[in-house]
C-alpha positions in Angstrom: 15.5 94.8 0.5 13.8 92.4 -2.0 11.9 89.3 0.0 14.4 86.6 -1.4 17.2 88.6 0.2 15.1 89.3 3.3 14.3 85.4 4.0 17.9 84.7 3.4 19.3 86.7 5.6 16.3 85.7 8.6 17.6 82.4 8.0 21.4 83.3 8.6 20.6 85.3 11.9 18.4 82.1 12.8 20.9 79.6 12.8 23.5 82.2 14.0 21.1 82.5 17.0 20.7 78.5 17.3 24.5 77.7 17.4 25.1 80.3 20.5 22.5 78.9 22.7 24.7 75.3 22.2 26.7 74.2 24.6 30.3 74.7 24.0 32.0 71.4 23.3 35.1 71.0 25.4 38.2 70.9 24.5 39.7 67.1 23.9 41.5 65.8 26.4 45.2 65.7 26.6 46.9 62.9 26.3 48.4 61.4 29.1 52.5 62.0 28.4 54.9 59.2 30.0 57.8 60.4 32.4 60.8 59.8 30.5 63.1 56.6 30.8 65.1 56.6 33.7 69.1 57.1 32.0 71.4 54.2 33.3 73.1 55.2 36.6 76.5 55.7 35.7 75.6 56.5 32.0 78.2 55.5 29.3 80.6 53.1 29.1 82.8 51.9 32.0 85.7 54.0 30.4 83.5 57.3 30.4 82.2 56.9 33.5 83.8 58.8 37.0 86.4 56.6 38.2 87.2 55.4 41.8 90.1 57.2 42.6 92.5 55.3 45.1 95.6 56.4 46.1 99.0 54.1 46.5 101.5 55.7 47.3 104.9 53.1 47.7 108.5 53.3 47.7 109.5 52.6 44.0 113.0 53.6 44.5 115.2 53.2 47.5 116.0 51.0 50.3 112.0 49.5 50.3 112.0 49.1 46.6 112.3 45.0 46.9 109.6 44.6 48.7 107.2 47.6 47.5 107.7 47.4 44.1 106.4 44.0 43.7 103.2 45.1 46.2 102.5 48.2 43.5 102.3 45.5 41.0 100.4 42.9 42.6 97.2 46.1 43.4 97.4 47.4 39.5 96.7 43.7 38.5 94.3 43.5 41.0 92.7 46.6 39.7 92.7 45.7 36.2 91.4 42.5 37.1 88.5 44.2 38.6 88.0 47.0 36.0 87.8 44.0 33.3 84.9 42.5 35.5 83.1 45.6 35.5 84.5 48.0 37.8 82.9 48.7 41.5 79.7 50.0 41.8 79.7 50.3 37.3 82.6 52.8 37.9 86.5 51.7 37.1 89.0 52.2 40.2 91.7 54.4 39.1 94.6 53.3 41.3 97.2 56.4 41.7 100.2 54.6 42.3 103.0 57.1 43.3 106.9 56.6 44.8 107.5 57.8 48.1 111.5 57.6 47.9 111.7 55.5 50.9 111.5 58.7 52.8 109.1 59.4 55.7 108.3 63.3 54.8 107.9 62.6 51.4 105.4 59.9 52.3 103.6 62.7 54.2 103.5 64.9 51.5 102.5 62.3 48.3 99.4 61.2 50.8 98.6 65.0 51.1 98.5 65.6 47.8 96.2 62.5 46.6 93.8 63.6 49.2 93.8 67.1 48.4 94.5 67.4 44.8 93.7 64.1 43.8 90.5 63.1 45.8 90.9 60.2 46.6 88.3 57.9 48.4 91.0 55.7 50.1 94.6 54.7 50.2 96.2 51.4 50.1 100.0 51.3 50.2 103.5 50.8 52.6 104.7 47.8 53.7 107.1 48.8 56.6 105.3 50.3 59.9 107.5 53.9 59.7 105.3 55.0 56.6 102.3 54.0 57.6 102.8 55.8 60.6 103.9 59.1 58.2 101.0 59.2 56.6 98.0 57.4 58.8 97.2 60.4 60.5 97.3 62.6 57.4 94.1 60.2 56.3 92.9 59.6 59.8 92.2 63.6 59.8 90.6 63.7 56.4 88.3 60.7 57.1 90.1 58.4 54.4 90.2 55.3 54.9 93.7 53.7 54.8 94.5 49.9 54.2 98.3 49.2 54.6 99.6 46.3 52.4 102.4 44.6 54.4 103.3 47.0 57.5 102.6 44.7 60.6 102.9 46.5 63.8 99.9 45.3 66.0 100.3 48.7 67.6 99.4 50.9 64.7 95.8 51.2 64.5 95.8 52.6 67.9 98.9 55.0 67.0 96.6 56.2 63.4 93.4 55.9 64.7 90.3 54.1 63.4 90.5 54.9 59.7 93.4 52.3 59.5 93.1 48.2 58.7 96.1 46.0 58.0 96.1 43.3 55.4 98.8 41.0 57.2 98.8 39.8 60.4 100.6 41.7 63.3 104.4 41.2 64.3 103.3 39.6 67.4 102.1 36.4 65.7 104.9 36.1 63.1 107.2 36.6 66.2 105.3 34.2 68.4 105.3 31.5 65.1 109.1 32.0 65.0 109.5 31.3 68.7 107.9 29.0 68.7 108.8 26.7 65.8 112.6 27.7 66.1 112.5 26.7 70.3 110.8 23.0 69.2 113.6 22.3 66.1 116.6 24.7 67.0 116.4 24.7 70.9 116.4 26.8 74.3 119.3 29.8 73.4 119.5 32.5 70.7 121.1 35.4 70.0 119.0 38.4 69.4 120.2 41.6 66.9 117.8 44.2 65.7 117.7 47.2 63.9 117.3 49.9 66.7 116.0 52.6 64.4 112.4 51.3 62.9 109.5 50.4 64.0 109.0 47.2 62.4 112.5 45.9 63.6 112.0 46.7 67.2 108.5 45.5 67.9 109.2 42.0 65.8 112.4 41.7 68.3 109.9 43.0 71.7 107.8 39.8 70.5 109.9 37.6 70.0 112.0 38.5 73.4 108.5 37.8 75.2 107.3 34.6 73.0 111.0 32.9 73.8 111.2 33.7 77.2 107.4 31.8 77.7 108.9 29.1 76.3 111.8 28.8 78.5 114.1 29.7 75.6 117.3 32.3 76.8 118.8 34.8 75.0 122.3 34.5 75.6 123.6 37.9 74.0 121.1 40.7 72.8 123.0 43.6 70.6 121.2 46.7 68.2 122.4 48.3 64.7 121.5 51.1 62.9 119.5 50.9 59.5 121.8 51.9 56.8 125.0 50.0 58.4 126.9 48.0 56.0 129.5 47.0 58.7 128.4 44.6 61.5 132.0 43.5 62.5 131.5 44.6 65.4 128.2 42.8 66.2 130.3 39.8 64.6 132.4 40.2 67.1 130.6 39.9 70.2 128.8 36.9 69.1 132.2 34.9 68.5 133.8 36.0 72.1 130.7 33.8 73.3 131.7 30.9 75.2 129.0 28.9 73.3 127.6 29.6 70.4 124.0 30.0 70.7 121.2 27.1 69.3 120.3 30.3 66.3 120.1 33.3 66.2 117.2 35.3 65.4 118.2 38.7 63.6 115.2 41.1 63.0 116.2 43.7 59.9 114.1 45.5 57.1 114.7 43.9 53.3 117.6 46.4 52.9 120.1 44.9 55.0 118.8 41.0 55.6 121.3 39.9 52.4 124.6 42.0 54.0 124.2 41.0 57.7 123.6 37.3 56.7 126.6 37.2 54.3 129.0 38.5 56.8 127.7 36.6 59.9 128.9 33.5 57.3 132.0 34.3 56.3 132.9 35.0 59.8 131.9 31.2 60.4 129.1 31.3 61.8 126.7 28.4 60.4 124.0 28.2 62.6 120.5 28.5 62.1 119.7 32.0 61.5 115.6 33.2 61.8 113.7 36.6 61.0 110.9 37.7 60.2 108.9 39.0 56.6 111.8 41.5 56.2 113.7 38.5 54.9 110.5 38.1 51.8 112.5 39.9 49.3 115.3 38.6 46.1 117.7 40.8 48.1 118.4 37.8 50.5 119.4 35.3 47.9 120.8 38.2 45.2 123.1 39.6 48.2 124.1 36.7 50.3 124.5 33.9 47.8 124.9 30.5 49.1 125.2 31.8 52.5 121.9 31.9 52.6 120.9 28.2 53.1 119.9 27.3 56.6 117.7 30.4 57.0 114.6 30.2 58.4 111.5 33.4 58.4 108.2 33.7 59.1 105.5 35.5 56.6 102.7 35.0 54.7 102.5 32.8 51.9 104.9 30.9 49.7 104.0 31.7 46.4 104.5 29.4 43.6 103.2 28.1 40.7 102.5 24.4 42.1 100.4 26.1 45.5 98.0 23.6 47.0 96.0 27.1 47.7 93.9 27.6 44.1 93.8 31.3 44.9 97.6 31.5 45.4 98.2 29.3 41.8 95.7 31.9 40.2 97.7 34.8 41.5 101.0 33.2 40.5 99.5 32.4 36.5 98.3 36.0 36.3 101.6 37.6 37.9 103.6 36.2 35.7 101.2 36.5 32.4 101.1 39.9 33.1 104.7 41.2 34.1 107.0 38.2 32.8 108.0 36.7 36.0 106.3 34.8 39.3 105.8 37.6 42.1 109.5 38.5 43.4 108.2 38.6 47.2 105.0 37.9 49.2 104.5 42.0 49.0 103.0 41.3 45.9 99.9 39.0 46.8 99.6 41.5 50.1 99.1 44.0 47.1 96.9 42.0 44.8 94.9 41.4 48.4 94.3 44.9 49.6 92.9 46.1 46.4 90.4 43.3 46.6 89.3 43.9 49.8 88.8 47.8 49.3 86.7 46.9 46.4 84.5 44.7 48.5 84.3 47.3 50.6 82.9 49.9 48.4 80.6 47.5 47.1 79.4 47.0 50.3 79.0 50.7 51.2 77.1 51.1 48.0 79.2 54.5 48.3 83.0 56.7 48.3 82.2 58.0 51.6 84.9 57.6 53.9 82.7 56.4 56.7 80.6 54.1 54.8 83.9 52.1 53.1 85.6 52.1 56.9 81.9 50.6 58.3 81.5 48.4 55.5 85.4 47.1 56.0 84.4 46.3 59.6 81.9 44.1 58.6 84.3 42.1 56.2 84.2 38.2 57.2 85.5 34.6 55.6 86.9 37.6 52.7 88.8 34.6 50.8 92.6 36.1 49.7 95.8 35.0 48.6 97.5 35.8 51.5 94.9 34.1 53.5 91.4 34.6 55.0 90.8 38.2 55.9 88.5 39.0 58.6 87.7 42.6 60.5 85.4 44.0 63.0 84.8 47.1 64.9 86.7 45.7 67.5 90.3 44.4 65.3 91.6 46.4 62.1 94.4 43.5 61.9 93.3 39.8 60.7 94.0 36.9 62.2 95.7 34.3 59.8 98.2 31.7 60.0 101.8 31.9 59.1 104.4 30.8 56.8 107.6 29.8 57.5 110.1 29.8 54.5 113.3 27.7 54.7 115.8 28.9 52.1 117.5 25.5 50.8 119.0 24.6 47.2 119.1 28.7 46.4 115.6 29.1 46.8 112.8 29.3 49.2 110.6 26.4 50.8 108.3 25.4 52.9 109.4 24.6 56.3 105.7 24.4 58.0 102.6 26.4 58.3 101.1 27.1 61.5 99.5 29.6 64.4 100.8 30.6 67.3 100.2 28.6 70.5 100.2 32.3 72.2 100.0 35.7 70.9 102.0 38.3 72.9 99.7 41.3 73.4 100.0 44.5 71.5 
């Protein structure tokens, strides 16, 4: 090797040597990465996100349709109401409104299905005790909670079980109200008819028996029909073989048959008073019975009209009739309207669907302000305690005769 080439290549294997005995530089640190952003909880739109299911199931068609159809419209205003607001919880409530047929085993079998299939997280619905009591304990096993809209037996939480609230007041205040206000104007006798085969009928009649009878108030002539009957000649009958007629006569029948039994008690003279109970909330009294309607008297829960001194009732009234072209046909409706409301709250509350959480979160519902009145629950009483209406049907349409509570509840 010639010297140039021999110092060159020293020199390589020197610095070769030099850069091995350096310490190895590390490696740069990483750099720190952030955790990614949180993604909105629910993401999307209110439209893409899960709905709330809620079942409804009412009867759209038969002898409850008056009354139920109206209460089906007042909860899908309520729930587009809400849904416009922003939904519950940033989730829209889909409200599965379905007809029952006034019929009890259907009822059974529509509230199985939007448990089962459908999965809903509660049920609102019924306003007559018989359904309720149908399909309760269908939701009471599931662990669904269960608000009815207008049924008003006092006894039906404890026949369900603890799954079930009521929206309205019980039948023994309405019937302690109507004692009471028709034993101060009317007087101390009445007749007493009620329809022997519902719920509803029976126990509004039991209260009112009981109320009257405090009062020192006698019921001169008691007498039963059957559901269905578009005869009562025979009640008729009996009441005119009285030596004196009674003070009124307080008659205690579902919306199906209030318009027939009050048009034949007057065209077989008899022009007295005649009182009842929310059955009588429904266009079939005054589409059925005409003029002989006037001088009837019923207790229920709000008299809704356009001209309200109760804001909430005015609002309801404006939207009802912006929405479906006329004011709300029957109280049903705001009892409707109400109960959606209220389940909402309740799942707000709950921060959760879970059955247990909306029925704890119900029970602590106070002050809740509603159409139909204040609506207050506990883990003691599923049934609030409001004050009653009582509707005087004068001039073709209905007024208000007083509002007031009951001196004395009957117990359940």
């Amino acid at each position: 090797m010639r010297p140039l080439h021999r110092l060159v290549a020293l020199f390589l294997v020197f610095l070769l040597g030099a850069a091995a005995c350096q310490p190895a530089t590390p490696p740069p640190a990483a750099t720190p990465t952030a955790p990614p952003a949180a993604s909105p909880t629910p993401a999307g739109t209110l439209e893409e996100r899960a709905p709330i299911r809620i079942g409804a199931p009412f009867n759209l068609t038969g002898g409850m349709a008056s009354i139920d159809v109206p209460a089906a419209n007042g909860a899908r205003l309520a729930a587009e109401e809400i849904n416009a607001a922003g939904g519950v919880l940033g989730r829209p409530i889909e409200l599965l409104i379905r007809d029952t047929k006034t019929d009890p085993a259907t009822a059974a079998t529509v509230v199985t299905q939007l448990i089962e299939q459908d999965k809903v997280v509660a049920v609102i619905g019924f306003n007559d005790s018989d359904y309720v009591l149908a399909a309760g304990p269908i939701c009471q096993r599931a662990g669904i909670p269960f608000i009815t809209v207008g049924a008003t037996s006092p006894r039906l939480p404890g026949q369900v079980g603890d799954m079930l609230f009521l929206t309205p007041f019980g039948d023994n205040v309405q019937a302690a109200v109507g004692a009471e206000f028709a034993f101060e104007k009317f007087g101390k006798t009445a007749y007493l008819l009620w329809d022997k085969g519902a719920e509803y009928t029976t126990v509004l009649a039991k209260y009112f028996k009981e109320r009257f009878a405090e009062l020192g108030g006698t019921i001169v002539l008691e007498d039963t029909y059957q559901s269905g009957d578009k005869d009562f000649s025979a009640q008729i009958a009996k009441v005119k073989a009285l030596p004196q007629q009674p003070d009124f006569y307080y008659i205690s029948a579902l919306p199906d048959d209030v318009g027939t039994i009050v048009k034949q008690f007057r065209n077989a003279g008899i022009t007295g008073p005649i009182v009842g109970g929310d059955g009588y909330d429904t266009p079939l009294l005054l589409e059925v019975a005409g003029p002989a309607a006037e001088n009837v008297f019923f207790t229920t829960h709000s008299l809704l009209t356009a001209d309200s001194p109760n804001e909430k009732v005015r609002k309801f009234v404006e939207a009802y009739k912006q929405k479906y072209g006329t004011e709300p046909e029957a109280v049903f409706a705001a009892l409707g309207y109400d109960t959606v409301y209220v389940l909402a709250e309740a799942i707000r509350r709950a921060g959760s669907t879970d059955g247990q959480a909306i029925k704890q979160a119900l029970e602590s519902i106070r002050d809740f302000p509603a159409a139909t009145g204040v609506i207050n629950y506990s883990p003691q009483s599923h049934i609030p305690q409001k004050g009653v209406t009582v509707i005087e049907v004068k001039g073709g349409k209905f007024t208000l005769a007083v509002e007031r509570v009951p001196q004395k509840v009957p117990a359940p």
